[in-house]
C-alpha positions as CSV (number, residue, x, y, z in Angstrom):
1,X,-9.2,-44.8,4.8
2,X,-7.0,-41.9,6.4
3,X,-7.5,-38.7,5.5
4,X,-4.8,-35.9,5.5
5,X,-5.1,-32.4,5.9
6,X,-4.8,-30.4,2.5
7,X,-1.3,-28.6,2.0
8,X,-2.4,-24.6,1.9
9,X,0.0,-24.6,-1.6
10,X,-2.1,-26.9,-3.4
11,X,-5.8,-24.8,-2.4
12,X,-7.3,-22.7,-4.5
13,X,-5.2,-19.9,-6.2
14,X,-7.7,-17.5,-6.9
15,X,-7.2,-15.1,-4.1
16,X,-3.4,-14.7,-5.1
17,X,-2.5,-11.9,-6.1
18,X,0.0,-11.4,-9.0
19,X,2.9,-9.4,-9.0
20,X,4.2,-7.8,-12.0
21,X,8.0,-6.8,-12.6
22,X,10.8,-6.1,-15.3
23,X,13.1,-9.1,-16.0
24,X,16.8,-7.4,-14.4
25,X,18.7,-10.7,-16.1
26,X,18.5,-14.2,-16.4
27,X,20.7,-16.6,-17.5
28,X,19.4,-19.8,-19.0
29,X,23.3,-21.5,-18.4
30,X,23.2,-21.0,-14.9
31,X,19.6,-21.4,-14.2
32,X,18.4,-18.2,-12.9
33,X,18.0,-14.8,-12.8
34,X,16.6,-11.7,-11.2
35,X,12.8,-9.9,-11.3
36,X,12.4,-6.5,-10.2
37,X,9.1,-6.0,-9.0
38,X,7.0,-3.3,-10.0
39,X,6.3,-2.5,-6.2
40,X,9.6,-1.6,-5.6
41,X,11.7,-3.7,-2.9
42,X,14.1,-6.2,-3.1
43,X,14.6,-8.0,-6.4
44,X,13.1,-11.6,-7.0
45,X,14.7,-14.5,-7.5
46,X,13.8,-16.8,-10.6
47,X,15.1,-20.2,-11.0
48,X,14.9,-22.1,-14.6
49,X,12.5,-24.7,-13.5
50,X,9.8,-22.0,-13.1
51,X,10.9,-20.4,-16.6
52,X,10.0,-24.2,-18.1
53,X,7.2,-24.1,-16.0
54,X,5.6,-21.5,-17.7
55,X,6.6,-23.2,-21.6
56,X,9.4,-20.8,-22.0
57,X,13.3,-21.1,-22.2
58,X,14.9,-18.1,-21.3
59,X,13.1,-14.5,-19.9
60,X,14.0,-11.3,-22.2
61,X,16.4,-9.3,-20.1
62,X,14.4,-5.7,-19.6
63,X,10.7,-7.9,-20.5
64,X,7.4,-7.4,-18.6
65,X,6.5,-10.4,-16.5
66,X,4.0,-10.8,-14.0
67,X,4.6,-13.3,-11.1
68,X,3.3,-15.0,-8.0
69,X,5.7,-14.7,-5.3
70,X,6.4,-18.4,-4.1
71,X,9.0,-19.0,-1.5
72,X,12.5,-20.6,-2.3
73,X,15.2,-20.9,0.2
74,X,14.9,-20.2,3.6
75,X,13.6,-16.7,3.9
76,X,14.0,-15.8,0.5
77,X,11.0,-15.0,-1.5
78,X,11.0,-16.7,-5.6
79,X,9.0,-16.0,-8.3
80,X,6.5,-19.1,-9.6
81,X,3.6,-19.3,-12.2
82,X,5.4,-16.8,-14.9
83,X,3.6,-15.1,-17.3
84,X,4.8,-12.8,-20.1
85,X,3.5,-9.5,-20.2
């Protein structure tokens, strides 16, 4: 039996920090939306698959939501692991 080396996204995720921001918009029709973070910086993108993720259907435009910034296309950072609140 082979082993493989463990991807670093499927270790532990207790030392990850979550980020918390204000929901800008998000439409559910096109899939995605914007997060501004707390921190300040560039807004986050948030696609609809994270939104199901998470056991929810659309984000409250203006609503708290804490993150975990993931990465999505090249370079551009995405938000993951939603929570509202």
């Amino acid at each position: 039996m082979q082993l493989y080396p463990v991807r670093e996204r499927f270790l532990s995720r207790s030392d990850t920090k979550l980020a918390m921001g204000t929901v800008k918009w998000f439409n559910a029709i096109k899939g995605y939306g914007f997060i501004k973070p707390d921190e300040g910086g560039s807004d986050v993108f948030v696609h609809i698959s994270a939104v199901k993720k998470a056991g929810l259907s659309e984000l409250p435009e203006g609503g708290k939501i804490s993150y975990e910034r993931g990465t999505g296309r090249p370079g551009k950072t995405s938000a993951e692991n939603l929570r509202i609140g």
